[in-house]
C-alpha positions as CSV (number, residue, x, y, z in Angstrom):
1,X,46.4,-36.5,-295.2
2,X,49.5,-34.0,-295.3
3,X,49.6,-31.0,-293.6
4,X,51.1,-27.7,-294.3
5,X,51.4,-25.2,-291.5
6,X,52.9,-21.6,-292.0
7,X,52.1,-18.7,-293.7
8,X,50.1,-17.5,-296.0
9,X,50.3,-13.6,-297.4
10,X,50.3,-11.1,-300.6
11,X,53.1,-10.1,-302.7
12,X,52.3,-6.6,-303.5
13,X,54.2,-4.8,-306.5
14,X,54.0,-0.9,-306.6
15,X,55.8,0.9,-309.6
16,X,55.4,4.3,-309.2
17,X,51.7,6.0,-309.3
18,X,51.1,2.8,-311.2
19,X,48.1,0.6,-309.1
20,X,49.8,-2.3,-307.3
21,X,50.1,-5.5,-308.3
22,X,49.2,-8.3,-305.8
23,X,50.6,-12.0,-306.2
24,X,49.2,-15.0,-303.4
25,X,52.4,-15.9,-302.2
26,X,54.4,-17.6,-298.8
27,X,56.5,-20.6,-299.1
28,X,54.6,-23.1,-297.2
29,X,51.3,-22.0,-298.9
30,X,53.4,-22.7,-302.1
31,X,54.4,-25.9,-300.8
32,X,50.8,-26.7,-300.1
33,X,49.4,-26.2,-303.5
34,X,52.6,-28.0,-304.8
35,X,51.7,-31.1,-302.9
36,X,47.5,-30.4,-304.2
37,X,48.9,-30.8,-307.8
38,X,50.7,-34.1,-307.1
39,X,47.4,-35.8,-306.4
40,X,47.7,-35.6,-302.5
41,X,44.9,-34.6,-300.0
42,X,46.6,-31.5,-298.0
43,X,45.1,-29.5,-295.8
44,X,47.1,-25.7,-295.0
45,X,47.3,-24.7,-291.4
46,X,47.8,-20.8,-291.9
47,X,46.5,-17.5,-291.0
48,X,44.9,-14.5,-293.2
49,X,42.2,-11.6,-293.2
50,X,38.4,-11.4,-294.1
51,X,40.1,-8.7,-296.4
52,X,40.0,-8.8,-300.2
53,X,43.6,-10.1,-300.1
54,X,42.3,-13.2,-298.0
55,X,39.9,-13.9,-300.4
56,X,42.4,-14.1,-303.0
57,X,44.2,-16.4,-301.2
58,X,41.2,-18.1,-299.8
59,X,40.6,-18.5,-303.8
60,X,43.6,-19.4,-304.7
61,X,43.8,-22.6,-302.2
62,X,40.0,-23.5,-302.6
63,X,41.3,-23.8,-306.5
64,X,44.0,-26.2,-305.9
65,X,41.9,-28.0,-303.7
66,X,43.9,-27.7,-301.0
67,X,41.6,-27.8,-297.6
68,X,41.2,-25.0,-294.8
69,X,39.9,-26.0,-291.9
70,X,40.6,-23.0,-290.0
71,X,38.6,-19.7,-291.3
72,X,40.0,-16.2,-291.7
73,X,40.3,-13.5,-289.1
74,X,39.5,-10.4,-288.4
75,X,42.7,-9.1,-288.5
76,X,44.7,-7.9,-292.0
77,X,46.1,-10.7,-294.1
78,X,49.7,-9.7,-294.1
79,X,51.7,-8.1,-297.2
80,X,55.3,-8.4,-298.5
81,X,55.5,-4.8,-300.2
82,X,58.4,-4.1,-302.7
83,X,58.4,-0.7,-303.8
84,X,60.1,-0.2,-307.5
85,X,61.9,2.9,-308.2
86,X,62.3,4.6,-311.8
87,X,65.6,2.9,-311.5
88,X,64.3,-0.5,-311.3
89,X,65.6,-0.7,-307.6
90,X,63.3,-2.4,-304.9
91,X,62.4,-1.4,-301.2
92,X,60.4,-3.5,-299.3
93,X,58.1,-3.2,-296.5
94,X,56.7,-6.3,-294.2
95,X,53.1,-5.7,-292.7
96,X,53.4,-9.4,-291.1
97,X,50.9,-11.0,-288.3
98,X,51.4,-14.4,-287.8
99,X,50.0,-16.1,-284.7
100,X,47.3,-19.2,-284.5
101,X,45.4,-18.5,-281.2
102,X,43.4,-21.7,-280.2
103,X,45.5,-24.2,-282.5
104,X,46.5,-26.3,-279.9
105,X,42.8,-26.9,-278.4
106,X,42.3,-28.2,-281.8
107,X,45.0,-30.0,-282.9
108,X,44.5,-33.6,-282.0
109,X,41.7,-33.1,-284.6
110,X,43.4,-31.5,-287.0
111,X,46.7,-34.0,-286.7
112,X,44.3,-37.4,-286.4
113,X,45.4,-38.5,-289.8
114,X,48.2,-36.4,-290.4
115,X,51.2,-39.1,-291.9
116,X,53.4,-35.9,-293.0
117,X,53.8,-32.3,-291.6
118,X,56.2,-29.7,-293.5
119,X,56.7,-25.9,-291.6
120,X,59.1,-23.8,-292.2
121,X,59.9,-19.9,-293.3
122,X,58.6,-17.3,-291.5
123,X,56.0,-19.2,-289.6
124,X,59.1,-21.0,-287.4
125,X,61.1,-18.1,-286.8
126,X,58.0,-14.6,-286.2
127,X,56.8,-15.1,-282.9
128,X,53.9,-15.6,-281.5
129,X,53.4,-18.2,-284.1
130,X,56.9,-20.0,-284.5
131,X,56.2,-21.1,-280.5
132,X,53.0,-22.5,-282.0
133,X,54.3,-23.9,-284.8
134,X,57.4,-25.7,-282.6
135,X,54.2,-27.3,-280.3
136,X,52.5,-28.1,-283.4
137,X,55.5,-30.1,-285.1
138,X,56.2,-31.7,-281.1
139,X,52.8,-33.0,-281.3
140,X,52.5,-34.5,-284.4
141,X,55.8,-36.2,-284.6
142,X,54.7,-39.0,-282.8
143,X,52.1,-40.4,-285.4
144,X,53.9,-38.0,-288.9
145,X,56.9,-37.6,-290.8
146,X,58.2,-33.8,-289.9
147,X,59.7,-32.4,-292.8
148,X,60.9,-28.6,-292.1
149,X,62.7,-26.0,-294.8
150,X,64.0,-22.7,-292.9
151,X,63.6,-20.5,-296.3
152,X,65.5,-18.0,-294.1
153,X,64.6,-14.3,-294.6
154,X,67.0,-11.9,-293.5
155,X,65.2,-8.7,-294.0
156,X,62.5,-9.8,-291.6
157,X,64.5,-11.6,-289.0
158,X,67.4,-10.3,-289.2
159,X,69.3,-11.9,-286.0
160,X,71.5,-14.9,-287.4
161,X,71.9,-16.0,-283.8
162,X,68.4,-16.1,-283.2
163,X,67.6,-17.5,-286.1
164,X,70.1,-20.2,-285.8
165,X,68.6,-21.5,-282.8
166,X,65.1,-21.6,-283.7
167,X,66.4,-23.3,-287.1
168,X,67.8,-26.2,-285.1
169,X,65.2,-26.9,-282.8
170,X,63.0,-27.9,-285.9
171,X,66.1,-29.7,-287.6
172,X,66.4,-31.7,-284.3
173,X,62.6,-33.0,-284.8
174,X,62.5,-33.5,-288.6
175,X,63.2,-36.6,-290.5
176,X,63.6,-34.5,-294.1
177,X,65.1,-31.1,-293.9
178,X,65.8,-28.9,-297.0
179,X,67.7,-26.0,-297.3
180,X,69.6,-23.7,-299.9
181,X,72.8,-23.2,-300.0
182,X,72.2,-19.2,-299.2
183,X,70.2,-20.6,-296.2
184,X,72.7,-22.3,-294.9
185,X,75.9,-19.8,-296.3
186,X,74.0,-16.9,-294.1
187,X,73.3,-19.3,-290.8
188,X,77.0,-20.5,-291.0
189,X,78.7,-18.2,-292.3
190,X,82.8,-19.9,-291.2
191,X,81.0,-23.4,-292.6
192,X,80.5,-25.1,-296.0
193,X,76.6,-25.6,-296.5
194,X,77.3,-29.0,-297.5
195,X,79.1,-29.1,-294.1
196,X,76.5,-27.2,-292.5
197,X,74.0,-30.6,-293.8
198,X,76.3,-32.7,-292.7
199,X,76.4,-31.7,-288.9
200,X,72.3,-31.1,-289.5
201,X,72.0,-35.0,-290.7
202,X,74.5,-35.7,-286.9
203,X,72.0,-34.8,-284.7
204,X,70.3,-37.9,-285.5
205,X,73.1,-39.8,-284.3
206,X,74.2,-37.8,-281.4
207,X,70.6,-36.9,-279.7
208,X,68.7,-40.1,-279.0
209,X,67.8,-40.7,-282.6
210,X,66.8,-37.5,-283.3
211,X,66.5,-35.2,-286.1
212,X,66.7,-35.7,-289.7
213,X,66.8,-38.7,-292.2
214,X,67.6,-37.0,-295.1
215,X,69.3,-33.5,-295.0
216,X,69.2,-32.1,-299.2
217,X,70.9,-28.6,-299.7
218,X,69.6,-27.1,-303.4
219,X,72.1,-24.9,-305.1
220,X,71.0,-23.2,-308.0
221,X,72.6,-24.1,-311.5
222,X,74.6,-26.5,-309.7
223,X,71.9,-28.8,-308.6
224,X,70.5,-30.3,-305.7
225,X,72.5,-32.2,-303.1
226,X,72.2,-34.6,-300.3
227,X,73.0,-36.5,-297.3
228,X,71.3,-39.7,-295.9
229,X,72.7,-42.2,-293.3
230,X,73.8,-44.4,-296.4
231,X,76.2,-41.4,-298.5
232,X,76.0,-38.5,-300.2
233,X,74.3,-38.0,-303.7
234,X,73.3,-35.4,-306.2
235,X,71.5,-35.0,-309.5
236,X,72.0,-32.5,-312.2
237,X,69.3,-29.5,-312.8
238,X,67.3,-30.6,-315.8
239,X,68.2,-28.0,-319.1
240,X,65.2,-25.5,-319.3
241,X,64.3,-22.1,-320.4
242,X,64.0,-20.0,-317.5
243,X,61.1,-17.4,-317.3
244,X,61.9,-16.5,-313.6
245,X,62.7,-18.5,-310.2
246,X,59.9,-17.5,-308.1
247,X,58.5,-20.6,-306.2
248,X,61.3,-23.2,-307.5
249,X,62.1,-24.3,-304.1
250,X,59.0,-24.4,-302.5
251,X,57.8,-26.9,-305.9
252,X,60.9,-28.6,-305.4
253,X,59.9,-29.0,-301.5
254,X,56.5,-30.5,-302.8
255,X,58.0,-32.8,-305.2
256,X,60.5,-34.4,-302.9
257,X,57.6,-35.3,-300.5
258,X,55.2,-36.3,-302.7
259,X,58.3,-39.0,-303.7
260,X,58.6,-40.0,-300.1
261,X,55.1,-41.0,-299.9
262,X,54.5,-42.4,-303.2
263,X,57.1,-44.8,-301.8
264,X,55.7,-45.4,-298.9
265,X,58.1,-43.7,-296.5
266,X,55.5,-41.2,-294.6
267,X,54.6,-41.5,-291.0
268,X,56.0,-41.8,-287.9
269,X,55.7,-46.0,-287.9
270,X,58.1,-45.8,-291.5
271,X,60.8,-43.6,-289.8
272,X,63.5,-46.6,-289.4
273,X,62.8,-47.2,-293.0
274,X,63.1,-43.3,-294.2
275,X,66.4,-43.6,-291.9
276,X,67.4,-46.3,-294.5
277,X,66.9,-44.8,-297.5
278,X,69.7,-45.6,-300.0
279,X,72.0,-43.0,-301.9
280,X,70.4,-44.9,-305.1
281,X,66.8,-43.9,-304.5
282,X,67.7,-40.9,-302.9
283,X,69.3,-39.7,-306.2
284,X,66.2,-40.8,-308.0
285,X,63.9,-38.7,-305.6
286,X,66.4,-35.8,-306.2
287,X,66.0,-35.9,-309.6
288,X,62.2,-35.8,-309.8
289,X,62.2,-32.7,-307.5
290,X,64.6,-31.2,-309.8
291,X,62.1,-31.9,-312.5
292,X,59.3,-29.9,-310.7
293,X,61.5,-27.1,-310.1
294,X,62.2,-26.8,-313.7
295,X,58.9,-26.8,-314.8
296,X,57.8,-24.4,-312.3
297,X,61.4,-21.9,-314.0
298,X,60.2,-22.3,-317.1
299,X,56.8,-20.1,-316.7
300,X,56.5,-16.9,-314.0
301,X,55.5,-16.7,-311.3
302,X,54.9,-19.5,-308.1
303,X,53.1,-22.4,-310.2
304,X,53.8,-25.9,-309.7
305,X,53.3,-28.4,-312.4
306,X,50.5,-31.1,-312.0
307,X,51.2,-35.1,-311.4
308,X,50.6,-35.2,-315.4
309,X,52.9,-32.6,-316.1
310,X,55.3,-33.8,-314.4
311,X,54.8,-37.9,-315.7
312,X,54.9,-36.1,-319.6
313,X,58.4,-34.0,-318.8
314,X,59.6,-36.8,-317.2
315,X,58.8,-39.7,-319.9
316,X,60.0,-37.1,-322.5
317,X,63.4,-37.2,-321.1
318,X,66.0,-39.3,-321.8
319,X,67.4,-41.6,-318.3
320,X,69.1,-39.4,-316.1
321,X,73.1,-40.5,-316.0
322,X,74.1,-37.2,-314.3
323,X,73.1,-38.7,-310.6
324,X,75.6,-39.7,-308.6
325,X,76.7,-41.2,-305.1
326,X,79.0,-41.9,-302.5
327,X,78.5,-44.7,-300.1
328,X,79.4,-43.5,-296.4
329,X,82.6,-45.1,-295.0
């Protein structure tokens, strides 16, 4: 079983007197369905209303057969509001709640056969819930692979330093971090991001054996990078015709765990081996994210392609000579 735990809220679109337009949206909801498509059993750890934007989320998850073991509230399923002027210039609005009360009392349940947890975005920085989130992640390292993406948003927490700090207590417990390179450009704003990763990927060496296995740092038309104990690798981003990028990272995200566990690399028993993951596989789980991000470009909106899709893009391609490597020193 893999969990997902974060949040889970509506995209609203208002153009003028025109009606809004509402999308099912939040990153590790995204990353949930992502994983659904792949083939995996996932279960999503989140919070929205008995409001009829909950139900279309509610919907939306039920249809990609992605599991919910904790029912809606009474409270109002929150709401990213951009408001479009004649201009074609957006404002946005946040109407955000995000706290779990009563997780902990059942999360040995929830966790029991848990081999991978991925958080990140809003849910570990908003508090009440990031604190809840953070005991979550503690608790379920011991038995899961903790994979965390920060997804960092600006306009809703706008304090770098605070930010900062919540971001590396979950980098210090994950074994696969993910991050963009405006993620990492806005927390570290005098580093590199491929520097930033690099000091992320340290912390395993210079806390106990702690934190990450894998730091990877996705940047746009340039292509996704990464870091491993073993070197440094990268893969090209596969040509496509790009409808719009909405969701790319968080299919990306999906893709690059569903590798790890088709190979066998999930849970907290397989850590040593995730820690020796060569810059030669790596680059080969690289490129299949990159695959599942292009699909999910080519077509609007947040919608990951399926296992199938995927295997048919992928066998249509010719072998991928654009990954490369560098072995660590």
């Amino acid at each position: 079983m893999l969990t997902v735990i974060g949040e889970a809220l509506i995209d609203e679109v208002v153009r003028g007197t025109q009606e809004p337009v509402a999308h099912v949206g939040g990153s590790p909801m995204n990353v949930a369905v992502g994983l659904a498509r792949l083939g995996h059993p996932v279960q999503f750890l989140g919070r929205f209303g008995r409001d009829p934007y909950g139900t279309l989320i509610s919907a939306h998850l039920h249809d990609n057969s992605v599991l919910l073991p904790i029912p809606p509230d009474e409270g109002a399923t929150s709401i990213a509001r951009a408001v479009v002027d004649d201009d074609g210039a957006a404002s946005y609005v946040f109407e955000l709640a995000w706290d779990l009360p009563g997780l902990e009392d059942r999360l040995d349940f929830l966790l029991e056969a848990t081999t991978v947890l991925h958080t990140g975005s809003i849910a570990a920085m908003l508090q009440p819930g990031a604190s809840q989130v953070l005991r979550a992640v503690r608790q379920a390292r011991p038995r899961a692979t903790i994979s965390y993406d920060p997804n960092c948003r600006p306009s809703i927490i706008p304090d770098v330093e605070y930010a900062r700090r919540e971001a590396e207590k979950f980098v210090r417990l994950a074994d696969v971090v993910k991050a963009s390179d405006e993620d990492l450009q806005w927390l570290y704003p005098d580093l590199d991001p491929l520097t930033a990763a690099r000091n992320w990927l340290a912390i395993a060496a210079g806390d106990a054996g702690r934190g990450p296995a894998v730091v990877v740092v996705t940047r746009g038309v340039d292509g996704p990078w990464a870091v491993c104990a073993g070197g440094e690798t990268q893969a090209r981003v596969p040509a496509t015709e790009v409808a719009d990028t909405v969701g790319a990272g968080d299919s990306f995200m999906a893709a690059l765990l569903s590798a790890l566990v088709d190979r066998e690399l999930d849970g907290a028993q397989r850590r040593d081996s995730l820690h020796s993951l060569s810059t030669e596989e790596l680059a080969r789980i690289l490129h299949y994210a990159a695959e599942a991000a292009a699909v999910t470009v080519s077509r609007p909106g947040a919608n990951p392609p399926s296992r199938e899709e995927l295997r048919t893009r992928i066998a249509a391609q010719e072998p991928d000579p654009s990954s490369t490597s560098a072995a660590a020193e």
